[in-house]
C-alpha positions as CSV (number, residue, x, y, z in Angstrom):
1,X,-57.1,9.2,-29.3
2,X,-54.4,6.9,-30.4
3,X,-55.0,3.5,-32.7
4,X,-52.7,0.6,-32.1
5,X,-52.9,-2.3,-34.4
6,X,-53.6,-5.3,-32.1
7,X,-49.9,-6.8,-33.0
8,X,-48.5,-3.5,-31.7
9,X,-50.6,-2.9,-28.7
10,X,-49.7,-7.0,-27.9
11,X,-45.9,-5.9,-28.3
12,X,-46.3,-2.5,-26.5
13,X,-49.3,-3.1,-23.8
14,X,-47.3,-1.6,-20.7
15,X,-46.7,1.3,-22.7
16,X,-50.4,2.1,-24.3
17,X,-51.2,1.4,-20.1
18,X,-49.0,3.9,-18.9
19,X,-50.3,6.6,-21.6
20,X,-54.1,5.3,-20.4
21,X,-52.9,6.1,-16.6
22,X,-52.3,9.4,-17.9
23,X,-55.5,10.6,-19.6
24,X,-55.2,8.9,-23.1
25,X,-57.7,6.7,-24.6
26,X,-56.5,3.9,-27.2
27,X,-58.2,2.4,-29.4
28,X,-57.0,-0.7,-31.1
29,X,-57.5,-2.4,-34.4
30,X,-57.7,-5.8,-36.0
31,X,-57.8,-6.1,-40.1
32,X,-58.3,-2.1,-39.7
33,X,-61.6,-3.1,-37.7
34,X,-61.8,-1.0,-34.0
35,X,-62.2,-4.3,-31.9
36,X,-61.5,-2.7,-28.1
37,X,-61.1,0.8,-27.1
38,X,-58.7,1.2,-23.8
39,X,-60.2,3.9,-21.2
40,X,-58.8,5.7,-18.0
41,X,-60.8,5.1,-14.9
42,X,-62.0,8.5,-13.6
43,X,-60.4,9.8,-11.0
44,X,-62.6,10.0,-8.3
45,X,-63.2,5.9,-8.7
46,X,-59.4,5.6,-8.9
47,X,-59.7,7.3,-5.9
48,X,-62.6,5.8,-4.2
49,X,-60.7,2.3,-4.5
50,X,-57.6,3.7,-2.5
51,X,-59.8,5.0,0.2
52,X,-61.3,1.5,0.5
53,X,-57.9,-0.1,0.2
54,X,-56.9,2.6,3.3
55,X,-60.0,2.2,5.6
56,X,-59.0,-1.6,5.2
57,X,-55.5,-0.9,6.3
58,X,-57.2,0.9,9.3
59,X,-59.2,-1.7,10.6
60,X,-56.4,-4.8,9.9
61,X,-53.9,-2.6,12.4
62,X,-56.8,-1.8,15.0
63,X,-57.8,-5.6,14.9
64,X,-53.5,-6.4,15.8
65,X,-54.2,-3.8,18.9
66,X,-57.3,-5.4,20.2
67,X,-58.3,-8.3,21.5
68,X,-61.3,-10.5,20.3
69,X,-65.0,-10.0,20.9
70,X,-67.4,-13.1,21.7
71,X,-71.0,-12.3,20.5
72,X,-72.1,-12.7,24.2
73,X,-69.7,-9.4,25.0
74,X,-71.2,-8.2,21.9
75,X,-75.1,-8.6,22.8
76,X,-74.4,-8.1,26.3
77,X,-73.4,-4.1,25.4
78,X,-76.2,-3.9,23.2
79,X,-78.5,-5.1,25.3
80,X,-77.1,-3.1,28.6
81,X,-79.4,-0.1,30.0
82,X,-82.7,-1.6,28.4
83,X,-85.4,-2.5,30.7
């Protein structure tokens, strides 16, 4: 684990992110006194987030293809074969 002073990590923040993007955890110091420690998300939330981002992607170009939905169309199928 790497240890920025908190100067430092101010001056070379996009650089400590792209070694956190990586794998690498950073800590980082004030006075010599660990105030924060930087950690990667694990993968499979990283991942989890671009499958939402995706499935939202999805429905935004089916909702351009289609055409709007009043709730009467709406309760009318879901009320259609009951007796």
């Amino acid at each position: 684990m790497k240890t920025f002073q908190a100067s430092e990590a101010r001056t070379r923040f996009l650089r400590i992110l792209d070694e956190v993007e990586r794998g690498e955890s950073v800590t980082v110091t004030r006075h010599g006194k660990t105030v924060a420690r930087i950690v990667p998300i694990p993968l499979s939330e990283r991942m989890r987030h671009e499958q939402i981002k995706q499935a939202i992607a999805g429905i935004l170009e089916i909702r351009k293809r289609t055409k709007p939905v009043s709730i009467e169309e709406i309760l009318s199928a879901r009320d259609e074969g009951r007796g």
